[in-house]
C-alpha positions in Angstrom: -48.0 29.1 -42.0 -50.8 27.2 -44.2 -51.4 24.0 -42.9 -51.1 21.3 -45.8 -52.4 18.1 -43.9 -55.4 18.2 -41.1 -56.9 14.9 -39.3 -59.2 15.1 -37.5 -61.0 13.1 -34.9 -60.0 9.6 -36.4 -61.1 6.6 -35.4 -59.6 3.0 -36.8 -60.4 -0.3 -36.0 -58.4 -3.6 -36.2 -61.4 -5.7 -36.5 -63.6 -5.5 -33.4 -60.9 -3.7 -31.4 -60.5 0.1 -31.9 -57.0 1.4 -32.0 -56.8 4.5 -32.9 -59.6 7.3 -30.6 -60.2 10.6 -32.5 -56.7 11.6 -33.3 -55.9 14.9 -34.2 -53.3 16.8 -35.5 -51.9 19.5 -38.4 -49.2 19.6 -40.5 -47.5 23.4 -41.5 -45.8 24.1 -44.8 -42.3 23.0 -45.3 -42.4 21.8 -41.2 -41.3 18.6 -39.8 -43.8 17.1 -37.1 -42.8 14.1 -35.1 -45.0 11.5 -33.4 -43.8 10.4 -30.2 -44.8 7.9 -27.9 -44.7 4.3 -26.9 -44.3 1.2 -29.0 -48.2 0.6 -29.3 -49.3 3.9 -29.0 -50.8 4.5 -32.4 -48.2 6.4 -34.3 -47.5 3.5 -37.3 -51.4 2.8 -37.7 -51.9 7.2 -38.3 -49.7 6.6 -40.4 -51.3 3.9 -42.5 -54.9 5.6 -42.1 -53.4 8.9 -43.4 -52.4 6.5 -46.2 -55.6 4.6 -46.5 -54.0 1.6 -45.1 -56.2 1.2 -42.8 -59.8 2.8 -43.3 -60.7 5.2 -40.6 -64.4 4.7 -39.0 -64.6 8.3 -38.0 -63.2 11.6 -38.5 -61.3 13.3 -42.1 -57.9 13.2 -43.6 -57.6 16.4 -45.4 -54.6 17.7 -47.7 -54.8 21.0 -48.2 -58.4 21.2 -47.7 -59.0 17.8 -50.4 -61.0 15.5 -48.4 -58.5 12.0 -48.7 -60.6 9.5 -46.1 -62.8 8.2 -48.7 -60.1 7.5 -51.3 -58.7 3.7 -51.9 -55.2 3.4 -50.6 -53.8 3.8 -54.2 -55.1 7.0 -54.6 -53.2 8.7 -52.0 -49.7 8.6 -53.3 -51.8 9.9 -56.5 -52.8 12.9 -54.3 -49.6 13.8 -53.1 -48.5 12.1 -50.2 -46.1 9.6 -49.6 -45.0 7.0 -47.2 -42.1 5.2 -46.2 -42.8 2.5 -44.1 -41.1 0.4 -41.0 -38.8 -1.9 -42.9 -38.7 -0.1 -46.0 -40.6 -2.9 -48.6 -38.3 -2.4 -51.7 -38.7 -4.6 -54.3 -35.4 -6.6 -53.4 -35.4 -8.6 -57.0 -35.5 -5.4 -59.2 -32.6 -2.8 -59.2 -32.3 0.6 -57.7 -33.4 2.2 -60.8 -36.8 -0.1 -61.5 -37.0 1.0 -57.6 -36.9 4.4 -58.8 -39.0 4.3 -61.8 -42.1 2.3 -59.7 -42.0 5.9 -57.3 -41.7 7.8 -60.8 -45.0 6.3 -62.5 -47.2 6.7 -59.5 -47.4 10.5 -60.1 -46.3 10.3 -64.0 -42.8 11.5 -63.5 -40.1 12.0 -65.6 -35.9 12.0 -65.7 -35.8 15.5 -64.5 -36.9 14.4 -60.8 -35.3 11.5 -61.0 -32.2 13.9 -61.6 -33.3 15.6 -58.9 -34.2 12.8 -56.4 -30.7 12.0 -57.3 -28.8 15.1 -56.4 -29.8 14.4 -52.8 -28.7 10.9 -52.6 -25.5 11.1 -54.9 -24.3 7.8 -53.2 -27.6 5.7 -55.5 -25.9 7.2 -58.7 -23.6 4.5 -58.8 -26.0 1.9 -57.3 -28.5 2.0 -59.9 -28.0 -1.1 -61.4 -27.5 -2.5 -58.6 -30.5 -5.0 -57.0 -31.6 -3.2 -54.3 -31.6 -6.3 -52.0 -28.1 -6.4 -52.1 -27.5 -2.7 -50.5 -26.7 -2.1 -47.1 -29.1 -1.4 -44.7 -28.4 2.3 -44.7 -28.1 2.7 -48.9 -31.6 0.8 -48.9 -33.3 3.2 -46.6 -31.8 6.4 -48.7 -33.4 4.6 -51.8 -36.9 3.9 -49.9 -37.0 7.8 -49.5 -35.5 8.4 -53.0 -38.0 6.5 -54.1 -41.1 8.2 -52.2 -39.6 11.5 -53.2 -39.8 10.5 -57.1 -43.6 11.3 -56.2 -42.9 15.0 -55.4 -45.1 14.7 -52.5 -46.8 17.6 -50.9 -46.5 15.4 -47.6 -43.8 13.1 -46.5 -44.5 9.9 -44.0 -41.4 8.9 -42.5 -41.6 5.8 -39.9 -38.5 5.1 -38.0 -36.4 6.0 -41.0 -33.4 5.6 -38.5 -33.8 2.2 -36.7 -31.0 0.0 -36.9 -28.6 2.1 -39.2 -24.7 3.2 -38.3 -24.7 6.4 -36.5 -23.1 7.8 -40.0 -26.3 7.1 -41.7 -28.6 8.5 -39.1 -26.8 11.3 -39.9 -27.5 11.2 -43.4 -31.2 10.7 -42.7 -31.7 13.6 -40.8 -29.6 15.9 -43.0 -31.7 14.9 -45.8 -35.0 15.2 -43.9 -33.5 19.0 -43.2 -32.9 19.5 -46.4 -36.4 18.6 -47.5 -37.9 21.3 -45.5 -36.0 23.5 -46.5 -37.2 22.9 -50.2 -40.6 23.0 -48.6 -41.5 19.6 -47.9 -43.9 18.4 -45.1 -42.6 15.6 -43.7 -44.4 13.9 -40.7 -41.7 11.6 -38.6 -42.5 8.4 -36.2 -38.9 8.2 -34.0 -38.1 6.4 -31.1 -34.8 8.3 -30.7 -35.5 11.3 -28.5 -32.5 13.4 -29.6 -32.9 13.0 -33.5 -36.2 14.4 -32.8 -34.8 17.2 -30.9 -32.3 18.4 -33.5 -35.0 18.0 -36.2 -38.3 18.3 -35.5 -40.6 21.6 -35.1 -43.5 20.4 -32.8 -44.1 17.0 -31.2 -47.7 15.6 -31.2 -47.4 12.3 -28.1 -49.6 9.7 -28.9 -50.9 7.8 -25.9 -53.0 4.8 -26.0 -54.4 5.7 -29.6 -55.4 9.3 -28.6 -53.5 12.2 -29.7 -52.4 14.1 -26.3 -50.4 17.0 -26.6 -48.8 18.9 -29.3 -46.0 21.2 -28.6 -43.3 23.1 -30.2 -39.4 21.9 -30.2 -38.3 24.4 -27.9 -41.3 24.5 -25.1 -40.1 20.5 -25.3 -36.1 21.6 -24.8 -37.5 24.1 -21.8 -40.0 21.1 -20.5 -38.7 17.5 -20.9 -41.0 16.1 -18.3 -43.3 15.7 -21.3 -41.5 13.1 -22.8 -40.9 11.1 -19.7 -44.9 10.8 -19.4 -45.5 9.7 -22.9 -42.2 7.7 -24.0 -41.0 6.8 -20.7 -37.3 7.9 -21.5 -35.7 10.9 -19.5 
């Protein structure tokens, strides 16, 4: 498979204190790649440097083979990728479609994905004149992705898309995550839940400490769980 996203040795700082130590890793074509480690480890903050969030010191961001480090933070989503964060920042005030129409102008598109973005999250039909503020916790993390996805990214950044939702909508989440790849989207996942990353994920890159560790695939990690006892701690 092609890879679509590369970083390599990346450094970030938070002022004077370096977080992040030349982190590595690749993204495939239409694969889902899960960060794993502790809280503290890294994984949000490669996020938000593949993102131009936070600028990196050392190393390259590339997607596929377009050198993103030195672009502003606006840029990105421009380029393709897109990101939704811990907490999912909607614009509460404005409804479910403005929502939907901020992630439709970043990338200058039009009702047809919207229609699209809409097929997978049927249940934001009805919502959309709904303020998004007012949706559940679960409904307003289906319309942070729908949103993201109005970009048609090359690359999707998922952090903790799960945390604090009813198992029904974890559910969801991952079903739609599946469904992605399976129209060929990259999606690059930060989970804390062991077994959602199990029954979703391809490889598993740990994060320790601000240093990328080990990548491996899903099923050496099935064969092998002692891996994620070292980095996450959990059995």
């Amino acid at each position: 498979m092609a890879e679509v996203l590369t970083v390599a040795g990346l450094d970030c700082f938070y002022g004077e204190v370096q977080v992040l130590h030349g982190v590595a890793l690749s993204l495939q074509a239409g694969e889902v790649l899960c960060l794993l480690g502790r809280n503290g480890a890294g994984k949000t903050t490669t996020l938000k440097a593949i993102m131009g969030l936070v600028p990196a010191a050392a190393g390259s961001i590339r997607l596929e083979g377009r050198d993103l480090t030195p672009l502003p933070a606006h840029e990105v989503p421009k380029a393709g990728v897109a990101y939704v964060p811990q907490g999912r920042r909607l614009f509460a005030d404005m409804t479910v479609a403005e929502n939907l129409q901020i992630g439709l102008m970043a990338r200058g598109r039009g009702e047809a994905t919207k229609e699209a973005v809409l097929e997978l999250f049927p249940l934001l039909r009805a919502r959309l004149k709904q303020r998004s503020g007012t949706l559940s916790g679960g409904e307003q993390q289906m319309l942070a992705m729908a949103r993201a996805l109005c970009l048609e990214p090359k690359v999707l950044l998922l952090d903790e898309p799960t945390e604090g939702l009813m198992p029904s909508m974890i559910d969801k989440i991952r079903e739609t995550v599946a469904g992605l790849r399976d129209r060929g989207v990259s999606t690059i996942l930060v989970e804390q839940r062991v077994e959602a990353v199990l029954s979703l994920a391809d490889r598993v890159t740990f994060i320790e400490n601000g240093r990328s560790r080990e990548t491996v695939g899903i099923d050496a990690l099935r064969a092998d769980p002692s891996l994620v006892k070292r980095y996450v701690g959990v059995s």
